[in-house]
N, C-alpha and C positions, 0 to 999 in steps of 0.2 A: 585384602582381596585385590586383585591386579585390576587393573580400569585399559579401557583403550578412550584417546582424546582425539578427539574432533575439534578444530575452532571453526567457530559460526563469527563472520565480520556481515554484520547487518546495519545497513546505515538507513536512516527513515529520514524526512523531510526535516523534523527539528532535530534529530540528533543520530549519534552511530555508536553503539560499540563493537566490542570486540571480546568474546564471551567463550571460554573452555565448556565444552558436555565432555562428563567423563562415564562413561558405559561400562556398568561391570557387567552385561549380559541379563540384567533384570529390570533397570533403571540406569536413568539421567542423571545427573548430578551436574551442575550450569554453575562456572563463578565467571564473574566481570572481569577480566583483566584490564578493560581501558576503554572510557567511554569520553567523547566530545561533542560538541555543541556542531550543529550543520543550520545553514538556511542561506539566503540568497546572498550577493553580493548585488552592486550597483556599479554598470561600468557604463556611461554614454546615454544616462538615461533607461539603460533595459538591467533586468534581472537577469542575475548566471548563476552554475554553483562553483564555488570555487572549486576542483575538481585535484591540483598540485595538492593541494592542502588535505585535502579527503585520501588522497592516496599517501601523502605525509602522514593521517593519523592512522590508516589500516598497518604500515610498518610499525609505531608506535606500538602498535598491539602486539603483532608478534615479537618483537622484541621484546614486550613486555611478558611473552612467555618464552620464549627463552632464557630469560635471566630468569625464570621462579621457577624452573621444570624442564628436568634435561630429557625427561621421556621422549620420544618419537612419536609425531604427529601420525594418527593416521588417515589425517582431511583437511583440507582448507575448502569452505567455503564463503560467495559474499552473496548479500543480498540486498539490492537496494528499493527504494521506491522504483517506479515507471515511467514511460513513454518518455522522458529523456533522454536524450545521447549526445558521441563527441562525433565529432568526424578529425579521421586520420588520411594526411596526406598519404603519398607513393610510398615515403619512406615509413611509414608506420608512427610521424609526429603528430599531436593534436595540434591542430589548426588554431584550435582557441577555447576559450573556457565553455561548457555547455548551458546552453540558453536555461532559465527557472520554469517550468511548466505555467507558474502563475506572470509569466513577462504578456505587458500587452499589445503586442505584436498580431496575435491569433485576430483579435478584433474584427468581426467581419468575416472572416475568413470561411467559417462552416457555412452562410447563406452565400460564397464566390462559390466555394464547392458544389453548390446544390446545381448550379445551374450549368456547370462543365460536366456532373455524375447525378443521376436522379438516386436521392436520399433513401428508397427504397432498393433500389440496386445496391448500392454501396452498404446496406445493411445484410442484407440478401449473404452477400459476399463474405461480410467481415463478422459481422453478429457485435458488433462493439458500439456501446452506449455517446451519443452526439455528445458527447463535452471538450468543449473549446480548448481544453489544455491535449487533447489528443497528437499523438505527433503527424500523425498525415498531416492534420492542421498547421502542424508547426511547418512541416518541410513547404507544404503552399506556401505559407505565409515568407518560408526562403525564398522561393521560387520568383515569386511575386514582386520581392524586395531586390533581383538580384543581385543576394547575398553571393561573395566573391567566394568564402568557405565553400561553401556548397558544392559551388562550380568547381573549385578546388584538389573534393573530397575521392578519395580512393576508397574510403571505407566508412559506414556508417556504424556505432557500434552504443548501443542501449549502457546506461553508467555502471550497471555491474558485468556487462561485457566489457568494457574500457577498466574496470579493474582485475576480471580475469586476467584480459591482456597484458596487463602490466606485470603481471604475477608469470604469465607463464610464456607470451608468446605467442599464442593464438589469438584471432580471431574470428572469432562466433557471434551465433546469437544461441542463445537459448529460448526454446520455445512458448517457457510462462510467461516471462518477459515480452515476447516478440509477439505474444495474441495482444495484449494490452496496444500495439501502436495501432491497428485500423487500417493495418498495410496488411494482414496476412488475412488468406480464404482458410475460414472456421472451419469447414466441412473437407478439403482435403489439408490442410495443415503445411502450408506451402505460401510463397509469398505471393502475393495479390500481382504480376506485374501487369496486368491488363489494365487492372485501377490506377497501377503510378505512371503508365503511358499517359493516362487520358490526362492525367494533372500536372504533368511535366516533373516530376518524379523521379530522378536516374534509378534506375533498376539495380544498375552496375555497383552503386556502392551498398547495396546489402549482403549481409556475409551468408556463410551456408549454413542455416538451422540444426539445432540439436536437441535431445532430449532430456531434459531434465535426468538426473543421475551421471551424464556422462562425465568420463573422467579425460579433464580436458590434458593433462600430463604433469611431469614434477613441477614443481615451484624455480622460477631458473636461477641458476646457482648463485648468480649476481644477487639476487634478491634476500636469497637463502646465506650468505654470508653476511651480506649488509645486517640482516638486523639478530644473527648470531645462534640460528638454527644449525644443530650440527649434526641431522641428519634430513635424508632425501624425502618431500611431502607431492602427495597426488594434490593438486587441484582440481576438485569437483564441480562442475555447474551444476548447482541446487535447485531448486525453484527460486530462482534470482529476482522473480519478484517477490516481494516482499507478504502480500499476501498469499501466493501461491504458496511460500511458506509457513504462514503463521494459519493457512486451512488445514496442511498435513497436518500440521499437530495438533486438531480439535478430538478430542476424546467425544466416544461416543455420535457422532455424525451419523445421522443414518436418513430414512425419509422422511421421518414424522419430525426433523430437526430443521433449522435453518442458523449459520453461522453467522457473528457479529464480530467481525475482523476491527475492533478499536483501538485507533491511532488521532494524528492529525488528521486524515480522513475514515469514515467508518464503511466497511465496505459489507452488506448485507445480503446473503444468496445464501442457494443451496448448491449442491453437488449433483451433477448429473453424467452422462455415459455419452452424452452427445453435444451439440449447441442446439439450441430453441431460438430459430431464425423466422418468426410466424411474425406476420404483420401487425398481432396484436402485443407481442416482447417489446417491436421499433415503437409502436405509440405509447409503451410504457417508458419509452427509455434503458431497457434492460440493457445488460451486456452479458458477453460470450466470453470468460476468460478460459483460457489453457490451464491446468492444476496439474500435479504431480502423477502418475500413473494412470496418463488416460485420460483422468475425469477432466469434463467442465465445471467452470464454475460461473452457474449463472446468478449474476449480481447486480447490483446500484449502486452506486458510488454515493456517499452522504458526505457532505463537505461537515466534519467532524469533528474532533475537538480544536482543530484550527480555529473555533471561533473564542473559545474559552483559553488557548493560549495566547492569541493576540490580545486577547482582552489583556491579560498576566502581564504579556511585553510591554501593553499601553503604560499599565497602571504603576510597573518598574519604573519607568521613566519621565513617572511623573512624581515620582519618589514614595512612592507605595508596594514594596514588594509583599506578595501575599504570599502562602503558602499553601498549595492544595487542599491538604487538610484544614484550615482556615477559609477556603474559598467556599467546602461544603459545607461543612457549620452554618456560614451566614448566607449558604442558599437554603439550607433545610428551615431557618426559621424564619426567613420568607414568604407570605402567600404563595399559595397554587394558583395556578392557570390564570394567571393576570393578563398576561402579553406571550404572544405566540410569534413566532419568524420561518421564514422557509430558511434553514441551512444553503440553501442552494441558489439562492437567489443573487445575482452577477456580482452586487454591490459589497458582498463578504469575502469573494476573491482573492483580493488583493487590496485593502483600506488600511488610508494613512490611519486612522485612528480608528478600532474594532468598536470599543462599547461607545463612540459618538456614532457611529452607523448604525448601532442595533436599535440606540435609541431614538433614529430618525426614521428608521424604517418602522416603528412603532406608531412612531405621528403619523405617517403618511398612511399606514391604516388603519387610524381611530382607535388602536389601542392605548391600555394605561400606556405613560412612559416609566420604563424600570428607573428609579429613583436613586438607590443605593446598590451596592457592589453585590448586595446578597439575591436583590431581586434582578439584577440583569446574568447574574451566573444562572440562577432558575432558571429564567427565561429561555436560557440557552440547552439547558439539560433538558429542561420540558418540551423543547420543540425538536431536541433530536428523537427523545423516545415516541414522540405523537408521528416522526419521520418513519421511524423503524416498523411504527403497526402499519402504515401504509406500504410502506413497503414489502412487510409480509402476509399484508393480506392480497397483493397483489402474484407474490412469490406462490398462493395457493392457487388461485386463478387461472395464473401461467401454464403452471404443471399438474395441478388437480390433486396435489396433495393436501393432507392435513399437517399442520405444522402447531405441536405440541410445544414444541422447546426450540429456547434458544439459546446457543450454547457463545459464548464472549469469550473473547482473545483477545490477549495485546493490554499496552498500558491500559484500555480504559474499564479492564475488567476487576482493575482496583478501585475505580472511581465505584465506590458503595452506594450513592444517592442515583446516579444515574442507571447504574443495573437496577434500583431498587424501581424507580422510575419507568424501565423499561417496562419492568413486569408489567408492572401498573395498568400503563398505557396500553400494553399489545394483550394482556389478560393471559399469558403465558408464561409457565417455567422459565428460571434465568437461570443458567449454570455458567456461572464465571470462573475463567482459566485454564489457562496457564498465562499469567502477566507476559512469558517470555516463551508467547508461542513462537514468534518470527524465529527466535535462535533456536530453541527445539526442532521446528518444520527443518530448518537449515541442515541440523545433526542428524536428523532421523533419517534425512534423504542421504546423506556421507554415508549413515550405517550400511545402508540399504546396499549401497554403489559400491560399498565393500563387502558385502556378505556377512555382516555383523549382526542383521537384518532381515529377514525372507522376503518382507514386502508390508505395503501402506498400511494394509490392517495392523501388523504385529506390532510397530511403528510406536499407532497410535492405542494400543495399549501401552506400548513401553511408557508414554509421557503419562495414559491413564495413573499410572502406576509410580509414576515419580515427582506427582505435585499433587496439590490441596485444592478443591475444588468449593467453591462458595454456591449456594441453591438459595435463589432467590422468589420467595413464593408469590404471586399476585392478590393484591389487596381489593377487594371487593368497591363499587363504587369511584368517587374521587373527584367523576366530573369530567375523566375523559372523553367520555360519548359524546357530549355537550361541546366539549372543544374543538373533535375534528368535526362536527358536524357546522359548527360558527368558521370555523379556518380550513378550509376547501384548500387553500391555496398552500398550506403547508405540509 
């Protein structure tokens, strides 16, 4: 049977690949061509991403398909994490490497905002959730330092727009991406410049917005030589963020669902036809992101398995490497609900050592202290899923829906103890998968942008239809009632 391929180059926070969908008209079909390790670099004291090197590995990839498949591509897209960017001089060169969203420079910076923008306006406006890693945040915090880049910049351009660009020659922004910075008005979909006046802001270096599906043009030939494609490929802007892609691909989404986008961060909402910009979304903290065809997607950000891979980092380097499968074993035969933590609380950000933080944050509120690797991995699963039922009992509140199910994406819908956990916790259906929604969301929006596809519904039966879905039932009791009613604060 004949296939048409798509490649999906989806980089996340700890890692990127670079992943073939091959579409016979019924089904996906997704193999790896080439995967590497991402995270920050340290240059003068602050965090960066090394960004040469990330566009050194997306070549890697397509070279790596080329040399196994001489077919014709018929998509390139990338997708990366958010609110990050480079700035491009006059001549279209990066200035310099792009800041880490977790550098601490922002410090401070959201209570300088408040007082130059009232936090209600600027919600009003944007519909995006106060976290410190936001890029309005970051560009203040240029503003403030003035950073010379800045002053410099001809172009401001989000990391999967800086790696369009490099692929094709444009620059853009694409829309999923560009709701995430807290620079664009939710309600007409255009960039805020009234907000970057008041905060000193250049207006000048934002580029001109697009829509998800557009097809930003060929691959340029330099590119397309260099790593040994031997025929002409569309570049597509996807839902370039990361999550706006790994939503399209949730099978089954509907109203009575809420998604669990599981990664280094977990990101939990549903989908709606508008932004939900009410005063009482700002006192939840909600956010207004942009998604694929239309939708919003209104969300909470959980600082997410990041806390259980720095733990992994610590424990490597202390010459203990563990393996996943090994880490939940010796959480599962752990006690329950010993010790509880907010994911989100500032001190997990960014820690020179994860589990000496978890486990001081434990003292300082009179819980046990987790003792052994099994109970501080608990600790860390139980308090995301105690995270998740707050957040979706909040998610019903919002919009006055009933939310039955919840439907998981992304690596951490292979983590079995923690969906098993979620149920637990939220007393709700867990349907976990696709592990590789981000690269499906990716393919499905190419298919679409080439008519392979009719649109998001049909999409999201294809992926129905070409992966294995795990249903995780809720176990009666446990003790979670008991928990969030003792930890208010988590």
């Amino acid at each position: 049977m004949s296939t048409t391929n798509f490649l999906a180059v989806d980089i996340g926070a700890a890692s990127g690949r670079v992943i073939v969908g091959r579409w016979d008209g019924e089904r996906f079909a997704l193999e790896e061509l080439h995967r590497f390790p991402n995270g920050p670099v340290t240059e003068h004291g602050h965090l960066h991403w090394d960004a040469p090197r990330l566009w050194q590995e997306l070549q890697a990839g397509l070279a790596a398909y080329a040399a196994q498949d001489g077919a014709p591509l018929a998509g390139i897209g990338v997708d990366t994490w958010a609110v990050d960017y480079g700035l491009l001089d006059a001549a279209g060169q990066l200035l310099g490497n792009p800041y880490h969203y977790r550098d601490r420079r922002t410090v401070g910076v959201p209570d300088l905002v408040d007082t130059l923008l009232p936090p209600e306006a600027l919600y009003a406006q944007t519909g995006i959730q106060r976290l410190l890693l936001n890029t309005l945040y970051q560009l203040v915090a240029a503003v403030q330092a003035g950073d010379p880049q800045l002053a410099a910049a001809d172009t401001l351009l989000l990391m999967p727009d800086l790696l369009h660009y490099w692929l094709t020659g444009r620059k853009v922004a694409e829309y999923t991406n560009a709701t995430t910075t807290q620079l664009l008005d939710a309600r007409e979909r255009r960039w805020a410049t009234e907000i970057l006046g008041k905060l000193g802001i250049p207006a000048r270096i934002l580029p001109p917005l697009i829509a998800p599906g557009s097809v930003l043009g060929p691959l340029l030939p330099a590119v397309r030589d260099a790593v040994g494609l031997r025929h002409d490929v569309p570049v597509i802007a996807v839902g370039t963020h990361d999550t706006a892609s790994a939503v399209a691909a949730v099978p089954g989404l509907d109203e009575r669902s809420a998604y669990i986008s599981s990664g280094t961060w977990s990101l939990v909402g549903v989908e709606l036809d508008a932004p939900l910009l009410s005063a009482e979304a700002q006192r939840l903290n909600f956010t207004n992101e942009g998604g694929v065809a239309g939708t919003i997607r209104l969300l909470k950000n959980v600082g997410g398995l990041w806390l259980l891979q720095e733990c992994q980092r610590q424990w490597q380097h202390e010459g203990r490497a563990y393996s996943w499968p090994e880490l939940l074993a010796l959480a599962e035969a752990a006690p329950p609900l010993r010790s509880l933590i907010d994911p989100d609380a500032p001190e997990f950000l960014a820690p020179q050592n994860m589990p000496a933080t978890i486990r001081e944050h434990c003292r300082r509120s009179g819980q046990p202290v987790p003792a052994g690797v099994g109970e501080l991995v608990r600790c860390c699963l139980e308090s995301l899923a105690l995270t998740y039922r707050r957040v979706v009992a909040a998610l019903e509140t919002l919009t006055g829906r009933q939310i039955d199910t919840l439907r998981v994406v992304g690596g951490g819908s292979q983590n079995t103890l923690l969906c098993q956990l979620t149920a637990d916790a939220c007393q709700r259906t867990v349907v976990a998968g696709p592990a590789e929604g981000t690269a499906l969301g990716n393919i499905l929006v190419q298919a679409i942008a080439t008519g392979h596809l009719p649109d998001l519904a049909a999409g999201r039966r294809a992926v129905a239809a070409s992966v294995a879905q795990i249903v995780y039932t809720p176990r009666a009791g446990g003790g979670w009632d008991a928990a969030l009613a003792a930890r208010h604060a988590v």
